[in-house]
C-alpha positions, 0 to 999 in steps of 0.5 A: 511131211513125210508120206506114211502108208495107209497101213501104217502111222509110221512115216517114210522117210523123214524131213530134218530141219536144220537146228544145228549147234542149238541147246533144247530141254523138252519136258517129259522127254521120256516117251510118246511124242516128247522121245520122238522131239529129242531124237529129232532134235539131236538127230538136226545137229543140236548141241545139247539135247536135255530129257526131263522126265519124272520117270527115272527109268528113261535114261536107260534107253534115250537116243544117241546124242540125249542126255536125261534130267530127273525132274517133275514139272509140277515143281517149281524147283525142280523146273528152274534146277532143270533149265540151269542145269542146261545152261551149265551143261551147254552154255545156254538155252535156244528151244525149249518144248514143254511137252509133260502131260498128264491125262490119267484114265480117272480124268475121263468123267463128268466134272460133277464127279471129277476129284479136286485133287486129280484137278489140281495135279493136271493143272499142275503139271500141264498148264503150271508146269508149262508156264515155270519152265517158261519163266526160268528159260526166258531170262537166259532167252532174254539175254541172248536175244533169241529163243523159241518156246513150243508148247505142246497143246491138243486138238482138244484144246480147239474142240472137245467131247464128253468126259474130259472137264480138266483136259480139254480146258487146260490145253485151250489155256497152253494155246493161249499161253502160247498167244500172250508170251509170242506177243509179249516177247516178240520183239526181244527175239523170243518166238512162241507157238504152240503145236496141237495133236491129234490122235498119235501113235503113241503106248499111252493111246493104245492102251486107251484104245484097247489095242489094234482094233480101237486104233483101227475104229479110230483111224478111220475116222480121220479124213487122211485115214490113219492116225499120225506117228510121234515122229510126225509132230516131232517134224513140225516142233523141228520146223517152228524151232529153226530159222525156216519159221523165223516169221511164225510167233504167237499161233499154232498148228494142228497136226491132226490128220484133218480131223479138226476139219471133218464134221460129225455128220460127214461120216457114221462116227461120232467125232470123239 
């Protein structure tokens, strides 16, 4: 990975994996991370790289070589429009990255007081959405005999806190679909991982923290003393999408700035 100053998440430079002549489609490819994984994408040569985003107003402003696709993951329709789309537009799928998620400020609560229908729309979207994009993708994979799947899961999928009842579960279950589809499809020439982060760089984060000094209070608790940028997961869906990770399948890796490792009694924070 790059090396990024303490002062700032934002890295130095920059590692591109070769996915050269590759067609990717990344879901809620609109903003945060799921931006910075189509810049990268089409920054490593790829054919094609497709943003599928609920959010119209993101195909004004996507980066040279990004093409944007209407759709909400919480459809099926709407995801196997999405992936013949690709298909027809490209002429196949290599790399697909389910990336939309939701995790609305009202999620933030105990399960006793949690809505049916909030619990319903975030397993909707980031864990069945996950799964009918990758049942659409698969059959073009399948005929091809290659393709890889990247799940964007979360630390919280490996280890939780207070007050996230849907979250932390819904993204244990991306690790796992990762798991069950690598080892379902090894030997038809599909790999499956999944990618888990910590605490990104990212709008959405910053509005949660309240601005620099919630980011500040956070960054410390890291042991690499800062928290990652969204280009920082990008480089690692790079690598496992490229031939370089052609031994990879059915696993996950933390990018989480050692925060997995820390324990909550090696420092005056609660790990959160």
């Amino acid at each position: 990975m790059p090396e990024t100053s303490r002062k700032s998440s934002r890295p130095v430079g920059g590692v591109r994996f070769d996915n050269a002549g590759r067609v990717v489609l990344v879901t809620g490819g609109g903003k945060g991370i799921g931006r910075a994984i189509c810049d990268a994408f089409a920054r490593s040569g790829a054919a094609g790289v497709v943003c599928l985003d609920v959010d119209a107003a993101c195909a004004s402003d996507l980066p040279p070589g990004v093409v944007f696709r209407r759709g909400d993951v919480a459809s099926e329709d709407d995801c196997r429009s999405a992936v013949d789309w690709a298909v027809q537009q490209f002429g196949g799928i290599d790399v697909l990255v389910n990336n939309a998620t939701i995790q609305p400020a009202d999620s933030y609560r105990p399960l006793d007081q949690f809505s049916s229908d909030l619990w319903r729309k975030m397993l909707d979207i980031n864990f069945t959405g996950y799964a009918m994009m990758a049942k659409h993708a698969l059959p073009h994979m399948l005929r091809q005999r290659s393709g890889v799947i990247v799940n964007i899961a979360s630390a919280q999928g490996h280890r939780t806190c207070r007050n996230v009842p849907a979250y932390g579960p819904i993204k244990s279950g991306n690790l796992m679909q990762a798991r069950q589809w690598g080892v379902e499809y090894a030997r038809q020439g599909v790999r499956v991982v999944s990618v888990s982060p910590g605490a990104i760089d990212t709008p959405l984060l910053q509005a949660s923290l309240g601005g620099q000094g919630g980011a500040s209070d956070l960054a410390d608790r890291h042991p690499l003393g800062r928290i990652g940028a969204p280009e920082e997961v990008a480089n690692a869906v790079l690598w496992l999408s490229c031939a370089d990770a052609s031994f990879v399948t059915a696993t996950d890796l933390e990018v989480d700035g050692g925060l997995g490792a820390w324990a909550a009694f090696a420092g005056p924070y609660e790990l959160a």
